[in-house]
SEKETI-489495 format. One record per residue (C-alpha): residue number from 1; residue in one letter; x negated, y, z negated. Coordinates in steps of 0.25 Angstrom, whole numbers. Each point is the difference from the previous one (the first is absolute). Example, Ala and Ser with C-alpha at 12.3 -4.5 7.8 and 13.67 -1.06 7.14 Angstrom:
% SEKETI-489495
+-----+---+-------+-------+-------+
!   k ! r !     X !     Y !     Z !
+-----+---+-------+-------+-------+
!   1 ! A !   -49 !   -18 !   -31 !
!   2 ! S !    -6 !    14 !     2 !
+-----+---+-------+-------+-------+
% end
This chain:
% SEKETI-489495
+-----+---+-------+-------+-------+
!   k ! r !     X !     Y !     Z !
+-----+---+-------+-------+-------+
!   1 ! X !  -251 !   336 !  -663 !
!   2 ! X !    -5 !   -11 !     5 !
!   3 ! X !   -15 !     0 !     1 !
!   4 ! X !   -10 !    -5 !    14 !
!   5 ! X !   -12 !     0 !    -8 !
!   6 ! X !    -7 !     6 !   -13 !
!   7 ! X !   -15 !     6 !     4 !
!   8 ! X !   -10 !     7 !    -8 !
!   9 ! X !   -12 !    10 !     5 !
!  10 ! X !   -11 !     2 !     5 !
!  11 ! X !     4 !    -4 !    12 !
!  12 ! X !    -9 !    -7 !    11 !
!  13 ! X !     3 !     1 !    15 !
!  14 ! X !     7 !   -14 !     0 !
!  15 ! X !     9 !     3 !   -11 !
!  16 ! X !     5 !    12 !     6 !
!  17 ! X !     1 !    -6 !    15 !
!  18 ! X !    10 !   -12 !    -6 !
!  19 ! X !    10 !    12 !    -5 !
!  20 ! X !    11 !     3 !    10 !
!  21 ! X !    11 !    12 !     1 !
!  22 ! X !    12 !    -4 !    -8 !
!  23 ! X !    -8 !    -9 !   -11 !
!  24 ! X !     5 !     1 !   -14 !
!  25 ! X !   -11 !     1 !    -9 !
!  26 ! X !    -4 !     1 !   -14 !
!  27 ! X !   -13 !     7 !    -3 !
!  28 ! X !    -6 !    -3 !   -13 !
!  29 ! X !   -14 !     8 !    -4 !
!  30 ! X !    -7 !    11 !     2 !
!  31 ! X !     4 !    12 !     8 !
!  32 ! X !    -5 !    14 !     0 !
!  33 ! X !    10 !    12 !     4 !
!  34 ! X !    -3 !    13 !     9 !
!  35 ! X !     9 !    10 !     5 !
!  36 ! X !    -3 !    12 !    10 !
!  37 ! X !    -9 !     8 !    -8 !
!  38 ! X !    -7 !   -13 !    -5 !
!  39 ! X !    -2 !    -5 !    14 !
!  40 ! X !    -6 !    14 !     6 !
!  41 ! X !   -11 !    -1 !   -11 !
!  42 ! X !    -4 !   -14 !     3 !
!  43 ! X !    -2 !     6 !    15 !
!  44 ! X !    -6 !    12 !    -4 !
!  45 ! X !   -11 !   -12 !    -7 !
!  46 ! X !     1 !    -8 !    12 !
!  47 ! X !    -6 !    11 !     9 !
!  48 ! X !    -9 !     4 !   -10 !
!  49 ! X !    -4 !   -13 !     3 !
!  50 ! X !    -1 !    -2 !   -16 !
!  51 ! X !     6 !   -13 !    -6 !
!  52 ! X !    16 !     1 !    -6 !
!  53 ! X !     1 !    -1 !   -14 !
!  54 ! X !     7 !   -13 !     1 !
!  55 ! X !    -3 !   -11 !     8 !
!  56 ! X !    10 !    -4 !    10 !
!  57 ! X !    -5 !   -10 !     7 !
!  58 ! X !    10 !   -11 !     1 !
!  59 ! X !    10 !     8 !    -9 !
!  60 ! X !    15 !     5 !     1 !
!  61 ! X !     5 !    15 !    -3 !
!  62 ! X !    12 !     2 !    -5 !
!  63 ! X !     6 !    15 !     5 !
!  64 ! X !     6 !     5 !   -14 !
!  65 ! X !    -2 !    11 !   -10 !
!  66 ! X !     6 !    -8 !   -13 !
!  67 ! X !     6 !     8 !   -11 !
!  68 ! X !    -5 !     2 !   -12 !
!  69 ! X !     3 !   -13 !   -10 !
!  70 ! X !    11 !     2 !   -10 !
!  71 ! X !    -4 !    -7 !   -14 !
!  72 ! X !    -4 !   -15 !     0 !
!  73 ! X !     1 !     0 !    14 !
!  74 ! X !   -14 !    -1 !     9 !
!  75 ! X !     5 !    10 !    12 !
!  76 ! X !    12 !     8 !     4 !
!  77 ! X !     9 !    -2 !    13 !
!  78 ! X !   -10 !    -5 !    11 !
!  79 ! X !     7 !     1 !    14 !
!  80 ! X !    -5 !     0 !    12 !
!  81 ! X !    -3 !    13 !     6 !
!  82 ! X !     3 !     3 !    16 !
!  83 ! X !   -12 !    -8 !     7 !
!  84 ! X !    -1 !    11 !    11 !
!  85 ! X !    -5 !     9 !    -8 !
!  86 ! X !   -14 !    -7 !    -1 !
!  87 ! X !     0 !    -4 !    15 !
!  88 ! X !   -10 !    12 !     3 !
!  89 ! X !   -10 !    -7 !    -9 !
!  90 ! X !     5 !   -16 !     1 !
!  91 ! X !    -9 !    -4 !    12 !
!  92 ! X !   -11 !     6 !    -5 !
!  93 ! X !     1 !    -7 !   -14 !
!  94 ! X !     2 !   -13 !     5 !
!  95 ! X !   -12 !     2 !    11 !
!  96 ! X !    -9 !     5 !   -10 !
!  97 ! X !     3 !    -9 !   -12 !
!  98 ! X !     6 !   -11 !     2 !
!  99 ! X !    11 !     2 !    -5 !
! 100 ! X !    12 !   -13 !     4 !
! 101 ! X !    12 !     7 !    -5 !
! 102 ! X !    10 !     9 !    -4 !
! 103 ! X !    13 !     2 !    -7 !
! 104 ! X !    11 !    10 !     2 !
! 105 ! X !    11 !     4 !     7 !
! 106 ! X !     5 !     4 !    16 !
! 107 ! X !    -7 !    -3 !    14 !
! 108 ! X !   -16 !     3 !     2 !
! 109 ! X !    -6 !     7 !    12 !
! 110 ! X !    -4 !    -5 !    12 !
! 111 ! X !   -14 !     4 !    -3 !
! 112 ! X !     2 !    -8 !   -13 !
! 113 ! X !     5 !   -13 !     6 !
! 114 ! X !   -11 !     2 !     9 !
! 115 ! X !   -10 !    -2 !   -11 !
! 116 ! X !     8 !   -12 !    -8 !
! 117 ! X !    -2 !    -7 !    12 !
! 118 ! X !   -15 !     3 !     4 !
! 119 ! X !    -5 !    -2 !   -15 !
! 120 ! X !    10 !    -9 !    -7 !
! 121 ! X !     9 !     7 !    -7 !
! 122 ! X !    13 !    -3 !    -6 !
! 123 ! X !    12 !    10 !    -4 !
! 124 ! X !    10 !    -5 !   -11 !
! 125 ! X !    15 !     7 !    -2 !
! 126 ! X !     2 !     3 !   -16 !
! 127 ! X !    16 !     5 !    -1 !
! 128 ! X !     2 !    14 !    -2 !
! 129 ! X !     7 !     4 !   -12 !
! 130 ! X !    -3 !   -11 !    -7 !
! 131 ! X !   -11 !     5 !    -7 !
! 132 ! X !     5 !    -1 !   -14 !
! 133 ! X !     1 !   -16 !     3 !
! 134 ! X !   -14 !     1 !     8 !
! 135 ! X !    -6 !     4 !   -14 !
! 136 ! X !     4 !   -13 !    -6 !
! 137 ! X !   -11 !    -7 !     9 !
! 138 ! X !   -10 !     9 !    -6 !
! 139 ! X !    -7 !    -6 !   -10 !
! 140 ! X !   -11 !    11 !    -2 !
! 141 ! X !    -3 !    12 !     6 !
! 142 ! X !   -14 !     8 !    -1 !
! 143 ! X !    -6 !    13 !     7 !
! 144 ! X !   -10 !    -3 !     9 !
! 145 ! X !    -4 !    13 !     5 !
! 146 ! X !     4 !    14 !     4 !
! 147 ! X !     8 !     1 !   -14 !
! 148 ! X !     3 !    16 !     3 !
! 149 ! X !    10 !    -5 !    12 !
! 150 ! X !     7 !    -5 !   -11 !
! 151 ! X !    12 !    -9 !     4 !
! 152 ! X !    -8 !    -1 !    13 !
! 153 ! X !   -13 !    -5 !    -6 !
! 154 ! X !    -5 !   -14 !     5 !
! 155 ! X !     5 !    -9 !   -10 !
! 156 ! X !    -3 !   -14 !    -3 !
! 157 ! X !    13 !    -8 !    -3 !
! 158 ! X !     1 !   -16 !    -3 !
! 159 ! X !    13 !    -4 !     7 !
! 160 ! X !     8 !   -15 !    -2 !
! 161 ! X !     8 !    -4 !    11 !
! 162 ! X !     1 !    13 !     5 !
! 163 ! X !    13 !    -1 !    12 !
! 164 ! X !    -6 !     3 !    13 !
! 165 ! X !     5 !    -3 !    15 !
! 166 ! X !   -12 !     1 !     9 !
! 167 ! X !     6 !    12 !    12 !
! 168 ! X !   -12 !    -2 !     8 !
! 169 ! X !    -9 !   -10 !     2 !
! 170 ! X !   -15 !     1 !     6 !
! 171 ! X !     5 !    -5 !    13 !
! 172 ! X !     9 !    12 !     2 !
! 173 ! X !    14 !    -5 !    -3 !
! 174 ! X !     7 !    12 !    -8 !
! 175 ! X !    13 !    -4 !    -8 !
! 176 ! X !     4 !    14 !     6 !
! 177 ! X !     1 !    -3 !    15 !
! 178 ! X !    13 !     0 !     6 !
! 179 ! X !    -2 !   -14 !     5 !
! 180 ! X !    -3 !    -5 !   -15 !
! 181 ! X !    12 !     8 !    -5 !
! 182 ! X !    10 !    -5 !    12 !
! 183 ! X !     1 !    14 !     6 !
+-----+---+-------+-------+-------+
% end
């Protein structure tokens, strides 16, 4: 695969403003992940108006629930869970904490786009069923918070060169349209 560019987080406003829809990129660092049940505490907090128990601010999260890790290895199968699914929580996440990005797979809301575009945020495409050779980019994997969600507790993972195409941009271009796809 050949690669546009390797990037790391955090993320500052003009990092995520240079990535465009269709880039090839290969994220090396830190991400944290959060599924559903993840995502609907971290609103529950936000409403609260009590601080997350991670800081987001310039970070990327990756939609996964990993498996557990076989012997020697430092996580299971880590593929992309359907981004949809977190797109009742997505805006208020990244209005509320800053957050620049996130991993998974399938098209966003409207309301989430919405939200890329007004606070800089970016979403990358990780490929579904690949999540066995996803793994292979994680080079550690530690429980952040919310361990009784088990697979869906917010992890810290350490990725190199993690494979990723950027599906839509802060400025609203979505890999997704039918004008991108030629449709």
């Amino acid at each position: 695969m050949h690669i546009d560019r390797e990037i790391s987080p955090p993320f500052d406003a003009s990092t995520v403003r240079t990535l465009r829809a269709g880039d090839l990129v290969a994220l090396s660092g830190v991400v944290y992940t959060a599924r559903d049940a993840a995502h609907k505490r971290l609103c529950e907090l936000i409403e609260r108006r009590e601080p997350p128990p991670i800081d987001l601010r310039g970070q990327v999260i990756y939609f996964t629930g990993p498996s557990p890790a076989k012997p020697g290895r430092v996580i299971g199968s880590a593929g992309p869970t359907t981004s949809s699914r977190m797109d009742a929580y997505s805006p208020t996440v990244i209005r509320e904490t800053g957050l620049r990005g996130m991993i998974g797979k399938g098209n966003r809301g409207k309301p989430v786009i919405e939200a890329m575009r007004r606070y800089g945020c970016v979403y990358f495409a990780a490929t579904g069923g690949a999540g066995a050779l996803i793994a292979k980019t994680i080079l550690k994997a530690d429980i952040m918070c919310y361990e009784d969600l088990g697979p869906e507790a917010i992890y810290r993972l350490e990725v190199k060169e993690l494979p990723l195409v950027v599906a839509i941009d802060c400025h609203g271009n979505n890999v997704y349209s039918p004008a991108v796809l030629g449709l």
